[in-house]
C-alpha positions in Angstrom: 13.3 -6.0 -0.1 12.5 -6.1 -3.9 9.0 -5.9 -4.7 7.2 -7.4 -7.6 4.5 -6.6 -9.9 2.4 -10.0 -10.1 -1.0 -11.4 -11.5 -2.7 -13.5 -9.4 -5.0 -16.3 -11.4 -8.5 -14.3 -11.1 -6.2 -11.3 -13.0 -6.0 -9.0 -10.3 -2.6 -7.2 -10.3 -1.0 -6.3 -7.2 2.5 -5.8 -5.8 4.6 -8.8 -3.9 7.3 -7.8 -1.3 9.3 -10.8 -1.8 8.6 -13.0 -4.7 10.9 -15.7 -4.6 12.0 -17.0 -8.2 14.5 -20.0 -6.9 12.8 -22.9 -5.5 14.5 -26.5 -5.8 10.0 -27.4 -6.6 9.4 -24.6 -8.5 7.4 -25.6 -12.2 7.5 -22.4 -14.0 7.6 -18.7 -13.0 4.3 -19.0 -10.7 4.0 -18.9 -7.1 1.0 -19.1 -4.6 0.8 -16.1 -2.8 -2.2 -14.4 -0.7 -3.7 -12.0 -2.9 -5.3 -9.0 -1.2 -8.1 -8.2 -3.6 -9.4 -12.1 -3.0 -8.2 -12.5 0.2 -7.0 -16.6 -1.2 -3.6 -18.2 -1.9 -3.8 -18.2 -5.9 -1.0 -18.8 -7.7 0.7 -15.7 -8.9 3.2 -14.7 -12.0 5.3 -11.9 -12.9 3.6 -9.3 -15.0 6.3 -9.4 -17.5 6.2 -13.4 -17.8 3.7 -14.8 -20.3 1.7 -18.5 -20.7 3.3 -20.8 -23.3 
């Protein structure tokens, strides 16, 4: 399994084992994923992307 160095919306940086990046829904490179600092689905992009 790849993991995946994400932000999660309140900025806390943490590591995703799977972080899938082709959904048919998908609106950009974020996801919701549980964050474990926040303990809260938030919805989480790659460290590398950046906001347009």
């Amino acid at each position: 399994m790849e993991r995946t160095v994400v932000r999660c919306a309140d900025g806390h940086v943490f590591t995703a084992t799977s972080f899938p990046m082709q959904q048919a829904e998908r609106l950009g490179p974020g996801r919701l994923v549980r964050c474990p600092r926040c303990a809260r689905l938030r919805n989480a992009v790659p460290v590398g992307a950046q906001k347009r």
